[in-house]
N, CA, C and O atoms as CSV, one atom per row, in Angstrom:
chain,resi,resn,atom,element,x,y,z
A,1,UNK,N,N,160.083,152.006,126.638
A,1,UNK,CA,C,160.348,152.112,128.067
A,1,UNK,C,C,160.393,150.732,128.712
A,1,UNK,O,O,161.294,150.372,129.469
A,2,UNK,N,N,159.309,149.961,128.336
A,2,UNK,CA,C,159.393,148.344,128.627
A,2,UNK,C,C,160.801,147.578,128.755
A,2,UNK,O,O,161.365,147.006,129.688
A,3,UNK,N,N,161.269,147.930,126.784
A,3,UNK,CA,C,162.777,147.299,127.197
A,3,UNK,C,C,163.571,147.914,127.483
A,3,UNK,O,O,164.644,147.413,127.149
A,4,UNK,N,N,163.687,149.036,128.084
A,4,UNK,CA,C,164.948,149.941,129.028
A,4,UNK,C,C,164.531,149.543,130.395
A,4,UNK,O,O,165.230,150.116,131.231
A,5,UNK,N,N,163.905,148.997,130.758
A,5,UNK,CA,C,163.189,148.481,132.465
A,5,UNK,C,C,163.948,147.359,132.556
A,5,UNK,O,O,164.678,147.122,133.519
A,6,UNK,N,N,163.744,146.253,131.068
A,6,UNK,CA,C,164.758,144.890,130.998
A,6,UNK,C,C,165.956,145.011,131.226
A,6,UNK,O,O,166.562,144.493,132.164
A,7,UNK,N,N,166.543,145.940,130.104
A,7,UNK,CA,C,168.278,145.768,129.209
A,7,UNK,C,C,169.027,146.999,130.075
A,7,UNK,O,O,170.220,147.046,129.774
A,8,UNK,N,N,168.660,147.961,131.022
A,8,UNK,CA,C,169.536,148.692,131.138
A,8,UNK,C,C,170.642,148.486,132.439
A,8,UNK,O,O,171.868,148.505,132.551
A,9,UNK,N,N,169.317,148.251,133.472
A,9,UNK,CA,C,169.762,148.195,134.811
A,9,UNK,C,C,171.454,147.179,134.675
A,9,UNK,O,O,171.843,146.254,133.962
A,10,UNK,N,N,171.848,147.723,135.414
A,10,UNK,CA,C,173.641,147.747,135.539
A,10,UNK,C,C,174.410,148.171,134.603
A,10,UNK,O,O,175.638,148.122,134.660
A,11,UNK,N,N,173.776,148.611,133.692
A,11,UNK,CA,C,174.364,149.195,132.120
A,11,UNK,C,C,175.131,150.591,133.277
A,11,UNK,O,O,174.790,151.117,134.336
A,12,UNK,N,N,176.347,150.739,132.275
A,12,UNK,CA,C,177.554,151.749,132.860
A,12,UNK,C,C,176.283,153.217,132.149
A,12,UNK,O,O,175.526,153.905,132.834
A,13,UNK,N,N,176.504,153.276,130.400
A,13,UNK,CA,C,175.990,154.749,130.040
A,13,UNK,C,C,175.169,154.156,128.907
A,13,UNK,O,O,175.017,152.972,128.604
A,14,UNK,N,N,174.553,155.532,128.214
A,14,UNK,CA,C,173.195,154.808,127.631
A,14,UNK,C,C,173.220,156.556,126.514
A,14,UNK,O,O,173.578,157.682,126.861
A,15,UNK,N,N,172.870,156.233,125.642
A,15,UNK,CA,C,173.103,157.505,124.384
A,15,UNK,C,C,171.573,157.486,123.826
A,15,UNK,O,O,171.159,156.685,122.988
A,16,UNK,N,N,170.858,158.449,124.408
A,16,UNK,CA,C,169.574,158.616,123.687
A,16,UNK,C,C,169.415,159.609,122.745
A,16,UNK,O,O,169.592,160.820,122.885
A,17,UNK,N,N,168.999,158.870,121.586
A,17,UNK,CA,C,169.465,159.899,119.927
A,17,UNK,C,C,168.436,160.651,119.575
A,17,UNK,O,O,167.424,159.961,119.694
A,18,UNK,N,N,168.222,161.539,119.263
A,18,UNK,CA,C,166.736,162.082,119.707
A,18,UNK,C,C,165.741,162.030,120.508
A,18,UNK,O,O,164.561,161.683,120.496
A,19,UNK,N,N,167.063,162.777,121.723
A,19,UNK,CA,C,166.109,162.387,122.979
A,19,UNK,C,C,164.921,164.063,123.191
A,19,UNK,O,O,164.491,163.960,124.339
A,20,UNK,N,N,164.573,164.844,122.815
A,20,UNK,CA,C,163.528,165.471,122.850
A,20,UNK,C,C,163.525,165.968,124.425
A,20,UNK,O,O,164.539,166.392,124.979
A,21,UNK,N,N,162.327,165.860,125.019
A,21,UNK,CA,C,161.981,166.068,125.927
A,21,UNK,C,C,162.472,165.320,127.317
A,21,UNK,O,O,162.116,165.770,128.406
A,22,UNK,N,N,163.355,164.090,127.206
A,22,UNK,CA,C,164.285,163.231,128.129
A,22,UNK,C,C,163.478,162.155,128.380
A,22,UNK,O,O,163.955,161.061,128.685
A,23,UNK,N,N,162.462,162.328,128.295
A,23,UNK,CA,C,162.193,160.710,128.845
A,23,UNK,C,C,162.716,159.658,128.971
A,23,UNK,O,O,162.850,159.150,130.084
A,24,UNK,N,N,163.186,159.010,127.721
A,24,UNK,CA,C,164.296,157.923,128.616
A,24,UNK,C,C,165.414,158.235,128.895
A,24,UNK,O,O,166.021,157.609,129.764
A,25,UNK,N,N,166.025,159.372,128.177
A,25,UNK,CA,C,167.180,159.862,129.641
A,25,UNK,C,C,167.113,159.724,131.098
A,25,UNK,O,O,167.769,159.368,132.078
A,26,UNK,N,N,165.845,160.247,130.687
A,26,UNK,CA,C,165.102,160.121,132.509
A,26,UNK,C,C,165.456,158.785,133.085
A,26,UNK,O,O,166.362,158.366,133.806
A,27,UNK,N,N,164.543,158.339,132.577
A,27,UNK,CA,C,164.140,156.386,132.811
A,27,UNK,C,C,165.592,156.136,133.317
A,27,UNK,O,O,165.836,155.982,134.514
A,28,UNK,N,N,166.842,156.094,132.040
A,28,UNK,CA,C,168.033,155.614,132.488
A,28,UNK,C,C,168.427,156.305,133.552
A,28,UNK,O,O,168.992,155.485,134.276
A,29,UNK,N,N,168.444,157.147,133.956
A,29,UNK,CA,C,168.865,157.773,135.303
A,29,UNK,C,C,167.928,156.967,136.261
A,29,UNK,O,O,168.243,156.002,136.956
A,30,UNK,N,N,167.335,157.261,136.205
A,30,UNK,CA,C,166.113,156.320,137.760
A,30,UNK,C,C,166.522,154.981,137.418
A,30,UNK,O,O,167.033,154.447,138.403
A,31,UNK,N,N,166.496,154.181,136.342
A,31,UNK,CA,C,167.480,153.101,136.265
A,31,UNK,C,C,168.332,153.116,137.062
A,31,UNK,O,O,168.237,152.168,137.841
A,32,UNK,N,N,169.591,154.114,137.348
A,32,UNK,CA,C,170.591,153.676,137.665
A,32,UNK,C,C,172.009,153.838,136.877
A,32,UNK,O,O,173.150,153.540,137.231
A,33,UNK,N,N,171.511,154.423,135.673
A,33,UNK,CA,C,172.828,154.552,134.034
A,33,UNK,C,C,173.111,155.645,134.872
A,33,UNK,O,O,172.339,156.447,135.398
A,34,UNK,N,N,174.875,155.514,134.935
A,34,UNK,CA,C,175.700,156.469,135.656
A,34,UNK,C,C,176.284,157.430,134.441
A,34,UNK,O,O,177.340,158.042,134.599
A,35,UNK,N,N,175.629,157.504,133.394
A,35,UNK,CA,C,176.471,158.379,132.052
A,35,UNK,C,C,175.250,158.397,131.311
A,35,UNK,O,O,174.978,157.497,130.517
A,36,UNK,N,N,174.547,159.310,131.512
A,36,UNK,CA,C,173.548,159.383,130.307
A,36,UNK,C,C,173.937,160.815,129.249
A,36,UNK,O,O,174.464,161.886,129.552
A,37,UNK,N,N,173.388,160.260,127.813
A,37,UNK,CA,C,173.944,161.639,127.364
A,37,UNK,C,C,172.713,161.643,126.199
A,37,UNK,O,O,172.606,160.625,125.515
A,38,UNK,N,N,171.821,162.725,125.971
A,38,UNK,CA,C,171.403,162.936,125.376
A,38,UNK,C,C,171.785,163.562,123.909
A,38,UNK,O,O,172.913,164.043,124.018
A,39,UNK,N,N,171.281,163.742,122.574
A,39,UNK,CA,C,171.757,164.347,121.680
A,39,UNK,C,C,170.191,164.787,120.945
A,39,UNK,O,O,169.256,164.004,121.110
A,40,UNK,N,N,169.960,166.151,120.086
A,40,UNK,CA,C,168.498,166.580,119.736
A,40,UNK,C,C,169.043,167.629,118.529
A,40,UNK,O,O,169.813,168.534,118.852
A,41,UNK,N,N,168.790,167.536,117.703
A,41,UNK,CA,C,168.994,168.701,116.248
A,41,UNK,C,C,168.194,170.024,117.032
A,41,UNK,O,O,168.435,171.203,116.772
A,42,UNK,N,N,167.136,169.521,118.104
A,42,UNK,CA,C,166.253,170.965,118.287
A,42,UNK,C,C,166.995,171.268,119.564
A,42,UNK,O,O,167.411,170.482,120.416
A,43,UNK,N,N,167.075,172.705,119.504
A,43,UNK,CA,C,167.979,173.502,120.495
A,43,UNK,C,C,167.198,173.325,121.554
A,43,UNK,O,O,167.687,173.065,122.653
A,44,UNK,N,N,165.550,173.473,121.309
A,44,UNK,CA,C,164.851,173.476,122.685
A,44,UNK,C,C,164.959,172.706,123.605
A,44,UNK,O,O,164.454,172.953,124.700
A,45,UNK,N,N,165.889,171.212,123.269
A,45,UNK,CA,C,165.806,170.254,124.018
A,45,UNK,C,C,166.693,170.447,125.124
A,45,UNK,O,O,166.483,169.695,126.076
A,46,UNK,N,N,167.311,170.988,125.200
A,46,UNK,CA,C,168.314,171.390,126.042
A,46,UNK,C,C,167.341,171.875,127.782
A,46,UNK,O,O,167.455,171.472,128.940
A,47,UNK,N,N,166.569,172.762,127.194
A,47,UNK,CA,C,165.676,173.581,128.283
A,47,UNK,C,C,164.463,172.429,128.682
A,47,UNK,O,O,163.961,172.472,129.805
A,48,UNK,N,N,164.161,171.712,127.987
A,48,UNK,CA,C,162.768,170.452,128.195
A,48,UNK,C,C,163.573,169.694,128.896
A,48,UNK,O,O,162.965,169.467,129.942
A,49,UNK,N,N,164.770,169.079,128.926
A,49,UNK,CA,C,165.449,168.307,129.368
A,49,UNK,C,C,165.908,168.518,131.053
A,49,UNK,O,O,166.049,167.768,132.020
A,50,UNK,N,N,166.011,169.620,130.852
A,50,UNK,CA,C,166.681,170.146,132.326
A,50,UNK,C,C,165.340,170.397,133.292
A,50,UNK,O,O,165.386,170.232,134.511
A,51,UNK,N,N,163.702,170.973,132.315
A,51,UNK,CA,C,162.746,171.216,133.326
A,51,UNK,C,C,162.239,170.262,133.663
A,51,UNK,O,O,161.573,170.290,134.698
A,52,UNK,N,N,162.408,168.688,132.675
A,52,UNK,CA,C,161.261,167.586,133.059
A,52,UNK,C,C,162.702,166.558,134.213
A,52,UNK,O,O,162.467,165.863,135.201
A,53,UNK,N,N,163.567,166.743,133.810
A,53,UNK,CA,C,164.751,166.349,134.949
A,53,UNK,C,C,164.358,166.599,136.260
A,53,UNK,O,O,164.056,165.674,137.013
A,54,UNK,N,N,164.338,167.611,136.555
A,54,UNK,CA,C,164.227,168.494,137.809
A,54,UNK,C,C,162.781,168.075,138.534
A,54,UNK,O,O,162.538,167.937,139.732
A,55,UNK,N,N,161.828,167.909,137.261
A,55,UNK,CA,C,160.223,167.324,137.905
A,55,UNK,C,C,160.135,165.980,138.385
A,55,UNK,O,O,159.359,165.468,139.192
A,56,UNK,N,N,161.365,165.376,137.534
A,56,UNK,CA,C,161.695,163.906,138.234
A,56,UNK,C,C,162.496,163.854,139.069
A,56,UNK,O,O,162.550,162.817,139.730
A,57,UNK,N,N,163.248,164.743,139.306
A,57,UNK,CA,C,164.274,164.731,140.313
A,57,UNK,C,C,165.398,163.577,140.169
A,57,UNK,O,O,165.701,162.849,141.114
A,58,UNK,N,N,165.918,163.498,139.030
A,58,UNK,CA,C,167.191,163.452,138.381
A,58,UNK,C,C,168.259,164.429,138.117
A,58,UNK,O,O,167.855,165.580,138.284
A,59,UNK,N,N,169.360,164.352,137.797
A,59,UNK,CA,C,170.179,165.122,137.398
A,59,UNK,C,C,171.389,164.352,136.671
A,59,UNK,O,O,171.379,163.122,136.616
A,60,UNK,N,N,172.679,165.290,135.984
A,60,UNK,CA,C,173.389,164.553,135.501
A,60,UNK,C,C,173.107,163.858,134.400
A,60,UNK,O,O,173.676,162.782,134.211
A,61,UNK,N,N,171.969,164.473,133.281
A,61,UNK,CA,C,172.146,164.617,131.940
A,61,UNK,C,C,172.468,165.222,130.959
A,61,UNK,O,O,171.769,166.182,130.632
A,62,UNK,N,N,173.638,164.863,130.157
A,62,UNK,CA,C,174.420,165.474,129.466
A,62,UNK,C,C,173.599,165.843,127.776
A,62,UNK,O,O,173.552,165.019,126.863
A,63,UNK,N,N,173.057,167.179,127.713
A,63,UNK,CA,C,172.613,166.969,126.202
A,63,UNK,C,C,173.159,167.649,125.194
A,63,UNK,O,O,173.312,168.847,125.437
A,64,UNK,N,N,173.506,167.279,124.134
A,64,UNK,CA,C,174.056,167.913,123.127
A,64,UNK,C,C,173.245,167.969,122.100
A,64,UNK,O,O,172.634,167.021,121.607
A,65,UNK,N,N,173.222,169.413,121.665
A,65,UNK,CA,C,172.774,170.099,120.298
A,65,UNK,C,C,173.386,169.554,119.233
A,65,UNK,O,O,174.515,169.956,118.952
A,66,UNK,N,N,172.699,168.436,118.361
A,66,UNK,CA,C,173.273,167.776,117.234
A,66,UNK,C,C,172.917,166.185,117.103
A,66,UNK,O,O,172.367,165.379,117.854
A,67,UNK,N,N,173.381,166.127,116.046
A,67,UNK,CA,C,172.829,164.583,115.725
A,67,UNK,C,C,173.891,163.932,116.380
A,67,UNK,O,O,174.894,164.441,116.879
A,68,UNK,N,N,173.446,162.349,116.302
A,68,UNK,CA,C,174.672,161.328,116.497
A,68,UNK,C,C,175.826,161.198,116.624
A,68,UNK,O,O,176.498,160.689,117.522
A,69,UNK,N,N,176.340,162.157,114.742
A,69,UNK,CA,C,177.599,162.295,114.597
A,69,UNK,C,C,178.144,163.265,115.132
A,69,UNK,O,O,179.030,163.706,114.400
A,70,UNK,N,N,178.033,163.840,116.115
A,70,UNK,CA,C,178.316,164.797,116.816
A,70,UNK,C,C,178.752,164.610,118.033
A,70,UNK,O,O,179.572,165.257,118.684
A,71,UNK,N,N,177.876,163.269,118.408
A,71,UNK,CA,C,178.459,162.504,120.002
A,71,UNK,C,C,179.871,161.808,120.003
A,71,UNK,O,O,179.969,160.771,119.347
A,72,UNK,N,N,180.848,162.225,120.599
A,72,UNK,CA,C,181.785,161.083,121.164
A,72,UNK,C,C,181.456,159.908,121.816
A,72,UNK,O,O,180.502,159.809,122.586
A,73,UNK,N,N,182.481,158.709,121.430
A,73,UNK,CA,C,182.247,158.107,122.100
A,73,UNK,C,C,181.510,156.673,121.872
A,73,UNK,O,O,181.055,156.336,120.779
A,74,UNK,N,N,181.460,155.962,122.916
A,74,UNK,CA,C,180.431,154.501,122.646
A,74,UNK,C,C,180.012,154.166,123.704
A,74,UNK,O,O,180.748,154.092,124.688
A,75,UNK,N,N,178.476,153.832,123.741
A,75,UNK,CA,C,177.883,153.367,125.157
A,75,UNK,C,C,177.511,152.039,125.150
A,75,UNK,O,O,177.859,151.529,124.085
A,76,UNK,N,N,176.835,151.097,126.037
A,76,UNK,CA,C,176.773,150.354,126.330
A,76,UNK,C,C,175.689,149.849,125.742
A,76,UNK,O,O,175.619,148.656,125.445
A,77,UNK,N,N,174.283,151.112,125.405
A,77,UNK,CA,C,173.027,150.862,125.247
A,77,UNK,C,C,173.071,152.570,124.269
A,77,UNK,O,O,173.598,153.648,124.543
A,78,UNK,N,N,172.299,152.127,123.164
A,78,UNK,CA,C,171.815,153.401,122.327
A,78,UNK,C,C,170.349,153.100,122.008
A,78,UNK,O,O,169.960,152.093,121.417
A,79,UNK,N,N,169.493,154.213,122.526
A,79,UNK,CA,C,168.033,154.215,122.587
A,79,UNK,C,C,167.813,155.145,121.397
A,79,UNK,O,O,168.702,155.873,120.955
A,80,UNK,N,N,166.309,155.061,120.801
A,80,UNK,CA,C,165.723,156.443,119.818
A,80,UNK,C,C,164.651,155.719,119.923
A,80,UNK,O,O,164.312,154.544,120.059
A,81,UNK,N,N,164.156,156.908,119.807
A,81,UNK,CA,C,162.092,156.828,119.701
A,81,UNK,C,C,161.715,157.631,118.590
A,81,UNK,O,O,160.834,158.456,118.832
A,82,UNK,N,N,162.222,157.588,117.283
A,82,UNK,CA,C,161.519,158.345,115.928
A,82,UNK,C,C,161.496,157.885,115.676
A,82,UNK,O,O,161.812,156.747,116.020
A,83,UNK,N,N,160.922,158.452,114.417
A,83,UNK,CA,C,159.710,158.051,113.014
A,83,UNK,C,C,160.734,157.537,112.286
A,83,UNK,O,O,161.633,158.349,112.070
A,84,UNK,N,N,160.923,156.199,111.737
A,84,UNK,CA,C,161.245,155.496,110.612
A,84,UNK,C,C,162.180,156.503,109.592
A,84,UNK,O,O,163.390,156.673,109.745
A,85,UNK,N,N,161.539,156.990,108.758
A,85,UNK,CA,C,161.850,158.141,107.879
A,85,UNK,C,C,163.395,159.484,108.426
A,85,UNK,O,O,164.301,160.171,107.955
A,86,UNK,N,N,162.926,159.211,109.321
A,86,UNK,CA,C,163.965,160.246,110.634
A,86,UNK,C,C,165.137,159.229,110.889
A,86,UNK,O,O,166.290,159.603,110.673
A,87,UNK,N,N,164.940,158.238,111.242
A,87,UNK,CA,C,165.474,157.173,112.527
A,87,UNK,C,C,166.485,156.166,111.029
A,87,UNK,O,O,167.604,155.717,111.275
A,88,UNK,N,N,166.202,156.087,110.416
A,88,UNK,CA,C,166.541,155.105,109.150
A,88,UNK,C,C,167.888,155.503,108.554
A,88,UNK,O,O,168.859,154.877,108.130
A,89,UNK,N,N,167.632,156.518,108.661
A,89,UNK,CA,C,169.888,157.107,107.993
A,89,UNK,C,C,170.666,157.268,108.966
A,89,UNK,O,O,171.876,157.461,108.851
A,90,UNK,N,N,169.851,157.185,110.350
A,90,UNK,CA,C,170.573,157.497,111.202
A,90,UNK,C,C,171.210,155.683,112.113
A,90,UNK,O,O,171.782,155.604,113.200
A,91,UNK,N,N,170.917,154.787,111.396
A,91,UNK,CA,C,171.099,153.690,112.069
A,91,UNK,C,C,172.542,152.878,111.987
A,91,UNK,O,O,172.912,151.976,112.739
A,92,UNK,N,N,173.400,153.571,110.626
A,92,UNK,CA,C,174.698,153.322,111.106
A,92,UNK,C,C,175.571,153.621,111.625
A,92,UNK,O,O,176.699,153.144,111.753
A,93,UNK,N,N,174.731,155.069,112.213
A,93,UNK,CA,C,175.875,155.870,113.498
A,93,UNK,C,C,175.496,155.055,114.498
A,93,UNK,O,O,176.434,154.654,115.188
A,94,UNK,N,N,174.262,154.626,114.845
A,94,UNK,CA,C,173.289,154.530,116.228
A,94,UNK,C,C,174.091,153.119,116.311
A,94,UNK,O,O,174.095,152.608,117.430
A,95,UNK,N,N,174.751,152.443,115.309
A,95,UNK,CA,C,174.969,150.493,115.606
A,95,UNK,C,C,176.843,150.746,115.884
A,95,UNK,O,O,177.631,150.045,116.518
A,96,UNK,N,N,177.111,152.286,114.963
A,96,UNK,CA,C,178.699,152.134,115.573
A,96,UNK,C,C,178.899,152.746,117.246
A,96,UNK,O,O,179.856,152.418,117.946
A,97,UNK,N,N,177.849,153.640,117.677
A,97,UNK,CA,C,178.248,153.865,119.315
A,97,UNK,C,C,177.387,153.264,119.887
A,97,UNK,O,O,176.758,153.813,120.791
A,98,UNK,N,N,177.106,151.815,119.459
A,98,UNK,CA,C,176.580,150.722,120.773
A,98,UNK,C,C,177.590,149.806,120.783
A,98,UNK,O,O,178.248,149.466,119.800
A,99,UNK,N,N,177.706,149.415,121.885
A,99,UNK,CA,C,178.735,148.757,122.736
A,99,UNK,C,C,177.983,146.924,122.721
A,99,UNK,O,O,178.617,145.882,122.550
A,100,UNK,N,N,176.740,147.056,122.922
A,100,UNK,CA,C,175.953,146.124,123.071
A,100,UNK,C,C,174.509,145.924,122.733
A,100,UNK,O,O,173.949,144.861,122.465
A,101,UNK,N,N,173.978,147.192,122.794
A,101,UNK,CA,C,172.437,147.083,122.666
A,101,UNK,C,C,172.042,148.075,122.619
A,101,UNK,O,O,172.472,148.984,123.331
A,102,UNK,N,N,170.942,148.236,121.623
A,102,UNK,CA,C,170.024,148.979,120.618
A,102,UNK,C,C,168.444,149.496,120.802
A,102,UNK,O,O,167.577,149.514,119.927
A,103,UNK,N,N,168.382,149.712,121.527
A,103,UNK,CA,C,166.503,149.633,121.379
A,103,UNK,C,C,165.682,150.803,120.670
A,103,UNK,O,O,165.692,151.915,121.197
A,104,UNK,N,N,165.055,150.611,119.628
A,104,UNK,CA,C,164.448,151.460,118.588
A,104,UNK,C,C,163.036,151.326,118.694
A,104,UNK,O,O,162.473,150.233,118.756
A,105,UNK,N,N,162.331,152.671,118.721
A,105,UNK,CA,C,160.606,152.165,118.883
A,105,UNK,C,C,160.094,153.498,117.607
A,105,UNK,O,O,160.951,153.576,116.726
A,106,UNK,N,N,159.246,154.202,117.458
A,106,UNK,CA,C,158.754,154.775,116.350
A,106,UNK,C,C,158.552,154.601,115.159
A,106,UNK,O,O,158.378,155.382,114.224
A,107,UNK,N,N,158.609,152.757,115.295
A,107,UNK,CA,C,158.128,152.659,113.627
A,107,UNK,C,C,156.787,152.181,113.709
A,107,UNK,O,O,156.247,152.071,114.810
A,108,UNK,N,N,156.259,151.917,112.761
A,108,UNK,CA,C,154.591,151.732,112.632
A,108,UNK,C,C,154.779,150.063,112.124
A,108,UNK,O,O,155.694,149.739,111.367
A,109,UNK,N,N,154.047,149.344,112.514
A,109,UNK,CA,C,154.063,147.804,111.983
A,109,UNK,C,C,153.743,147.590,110.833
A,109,UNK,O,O,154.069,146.450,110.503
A,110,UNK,N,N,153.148,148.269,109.880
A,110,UNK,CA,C,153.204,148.425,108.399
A,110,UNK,C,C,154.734,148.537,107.765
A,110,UNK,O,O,155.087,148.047,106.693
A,111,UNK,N,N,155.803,149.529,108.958
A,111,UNK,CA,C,156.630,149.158,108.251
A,111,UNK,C,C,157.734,148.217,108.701
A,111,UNK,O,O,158.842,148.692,108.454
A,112,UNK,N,N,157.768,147.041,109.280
A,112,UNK,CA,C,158.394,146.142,110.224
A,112,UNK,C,C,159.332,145.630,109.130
A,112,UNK,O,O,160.558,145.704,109.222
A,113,UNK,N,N,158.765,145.174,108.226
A,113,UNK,CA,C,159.331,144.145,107.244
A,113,UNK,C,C,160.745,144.953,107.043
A,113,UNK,O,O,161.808,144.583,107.542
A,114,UNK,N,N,160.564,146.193,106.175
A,114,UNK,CA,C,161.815,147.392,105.666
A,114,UNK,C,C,162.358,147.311,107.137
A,114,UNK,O,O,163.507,146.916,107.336
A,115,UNK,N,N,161.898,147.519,107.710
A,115,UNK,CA,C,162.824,148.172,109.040
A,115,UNK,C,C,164.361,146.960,109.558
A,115,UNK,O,O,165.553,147.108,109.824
A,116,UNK,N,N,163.293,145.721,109.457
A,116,UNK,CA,C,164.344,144.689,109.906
A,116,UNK,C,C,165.635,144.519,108.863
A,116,UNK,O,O,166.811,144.296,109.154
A,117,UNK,N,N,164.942,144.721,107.374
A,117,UNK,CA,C,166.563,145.033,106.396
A,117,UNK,C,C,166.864,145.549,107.080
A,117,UNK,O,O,167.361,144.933,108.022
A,118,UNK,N,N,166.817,146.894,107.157
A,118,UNK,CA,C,167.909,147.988,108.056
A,118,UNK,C,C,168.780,147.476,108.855
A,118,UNK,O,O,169.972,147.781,108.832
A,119,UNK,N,N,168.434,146.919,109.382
A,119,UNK,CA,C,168.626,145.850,111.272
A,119,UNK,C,C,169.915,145.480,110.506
A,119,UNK,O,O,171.066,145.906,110.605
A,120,UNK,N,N,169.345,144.541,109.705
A,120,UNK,CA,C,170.240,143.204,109.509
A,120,UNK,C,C,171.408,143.802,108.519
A,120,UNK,O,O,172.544,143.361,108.698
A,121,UNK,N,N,171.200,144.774,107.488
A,121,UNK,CA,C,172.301,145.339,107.053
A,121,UNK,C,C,173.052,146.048,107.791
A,121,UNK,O,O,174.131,146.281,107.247
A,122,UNK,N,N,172.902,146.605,109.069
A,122,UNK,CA,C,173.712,147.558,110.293
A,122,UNK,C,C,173.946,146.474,111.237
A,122,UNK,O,O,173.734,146.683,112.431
A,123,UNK,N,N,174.527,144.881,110.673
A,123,UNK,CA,C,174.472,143.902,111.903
A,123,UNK,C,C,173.468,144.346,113.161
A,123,UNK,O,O,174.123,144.500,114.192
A,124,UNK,N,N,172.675,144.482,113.256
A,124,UNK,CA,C,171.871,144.972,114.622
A,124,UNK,C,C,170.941,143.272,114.759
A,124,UNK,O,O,170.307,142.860,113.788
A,125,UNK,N,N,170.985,142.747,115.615
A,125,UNK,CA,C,170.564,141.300,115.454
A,125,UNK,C,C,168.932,141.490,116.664
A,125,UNK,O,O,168.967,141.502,117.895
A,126,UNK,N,N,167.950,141.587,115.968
A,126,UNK,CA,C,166.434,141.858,117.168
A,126,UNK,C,C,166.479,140.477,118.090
A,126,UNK,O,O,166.490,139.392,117.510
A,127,UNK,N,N,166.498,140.523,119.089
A,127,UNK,CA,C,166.310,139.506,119.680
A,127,UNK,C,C,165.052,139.712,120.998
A,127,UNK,O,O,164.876,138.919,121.924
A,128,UNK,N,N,164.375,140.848,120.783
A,128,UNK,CA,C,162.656,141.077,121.218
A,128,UNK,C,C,162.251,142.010,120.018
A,128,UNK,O,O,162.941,142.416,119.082
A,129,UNK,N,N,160.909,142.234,120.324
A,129,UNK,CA,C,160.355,143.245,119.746
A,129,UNK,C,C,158.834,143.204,120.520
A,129,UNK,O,O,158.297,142.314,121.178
A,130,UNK,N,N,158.458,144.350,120.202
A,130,UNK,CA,C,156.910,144.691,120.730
A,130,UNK,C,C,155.915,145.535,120.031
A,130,UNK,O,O,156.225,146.373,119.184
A,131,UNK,N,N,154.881,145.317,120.363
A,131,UNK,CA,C,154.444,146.573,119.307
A,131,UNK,C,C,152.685,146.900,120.796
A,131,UNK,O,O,152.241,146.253,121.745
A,132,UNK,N,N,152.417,147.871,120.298
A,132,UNK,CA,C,151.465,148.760,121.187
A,132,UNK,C,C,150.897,149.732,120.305
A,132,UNK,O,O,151.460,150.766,119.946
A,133,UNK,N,N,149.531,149.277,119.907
A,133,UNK,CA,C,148.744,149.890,118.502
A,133,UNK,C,C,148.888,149.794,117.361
A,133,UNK,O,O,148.792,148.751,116.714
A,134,UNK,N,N,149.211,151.182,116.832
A,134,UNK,CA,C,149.956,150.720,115.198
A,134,UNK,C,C,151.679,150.758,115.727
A,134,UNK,O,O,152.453,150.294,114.889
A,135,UNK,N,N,152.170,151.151,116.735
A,135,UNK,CA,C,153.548,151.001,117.114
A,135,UNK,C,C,154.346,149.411,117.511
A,135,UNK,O,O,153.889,148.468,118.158
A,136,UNK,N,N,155.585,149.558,116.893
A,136,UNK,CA,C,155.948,148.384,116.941
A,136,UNK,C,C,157.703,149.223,117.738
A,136,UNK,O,O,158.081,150.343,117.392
A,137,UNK,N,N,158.357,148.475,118.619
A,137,UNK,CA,C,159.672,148.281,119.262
A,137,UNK,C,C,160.434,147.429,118.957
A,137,UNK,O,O,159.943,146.351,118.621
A,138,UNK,N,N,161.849,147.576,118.955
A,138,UNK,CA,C,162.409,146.556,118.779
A,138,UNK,C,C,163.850,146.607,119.874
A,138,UNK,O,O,164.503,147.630,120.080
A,139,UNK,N,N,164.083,145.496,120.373
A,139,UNK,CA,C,165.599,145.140,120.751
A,139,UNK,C,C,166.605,144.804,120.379
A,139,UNK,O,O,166.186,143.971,119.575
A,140,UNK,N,N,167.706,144.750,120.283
A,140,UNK,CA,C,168.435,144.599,119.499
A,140,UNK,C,C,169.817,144.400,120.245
A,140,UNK,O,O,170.117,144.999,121.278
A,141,UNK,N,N,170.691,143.402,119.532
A,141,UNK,CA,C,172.080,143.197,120.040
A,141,UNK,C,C,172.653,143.624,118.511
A,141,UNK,O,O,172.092,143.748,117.422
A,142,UNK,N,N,174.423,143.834,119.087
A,142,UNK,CA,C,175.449,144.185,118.106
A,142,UNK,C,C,175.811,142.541,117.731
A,142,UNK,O,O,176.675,142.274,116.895
């Protein structure tokens, strides 16, 4: 959430890849992202999305039932908040519909080292990172 507070504001749209429950869908909307689009393998997200919207008093998030490859399109900014294991096959869809920037958080700092291969084999270039407990974030340009 830290670096979507930095990297988004004036960003056009923003593709959150397992966005769950919306939270940073959210965020990018109160940001200011005029195209947010969510995507979730779990159907429920659809209904979490629309009730925690409404508690924030946002609107105008688009979510789709399905992974990545399922989204049209390319945004400006592609967010995910999973687990390594989850988040890791999914990183050469997540580096072809960013336009510019990447931000990935759900890995554990035990596994930082593996993670940054990933990075650097999906050109994804970190230029922050953070970590908060055993959690580590990262930023990222194309």
């Amino acid at each position: 959430m830290r670096f979507m507070e930095k990297a988004v504001k004036g960003k056009e749209s923003i593709l959150d890849v397992g966005c769950g429950s919306g939270i940073l869908s959210i965020l990018a909307k109160k940001l200011g992202v005029k195209t947010v689009v969510g995507c979730d393998i779990q159907k429920e997200s659809l209904d979490e999305v629309a009730f925690n919207s409404k508690l924030n008093g946002v609107d105008g998030i688009k979510v789709i039932i399905g992974s990545v490859d399922d989204v049209e399109g390319s945004f400006d900014v592609v967010v995910a908040n999973i687990e390594k294991h989850l988040l890791e096959p999914l990183i050469p869809k997540i580096s072809e519909k960013a336009k510019d920037l990447v931000i990935l958080s759900g890995i554990l700092k035990k596994q930082r080292e593996e993670f940054l291969k990933t990075l650097e084999r999906n050109n994804l270039k970190v230029f922050l990172e953070a970590g908060e407990g055993e959690w580590i974030a990262f930023l990222c340009r194309k």
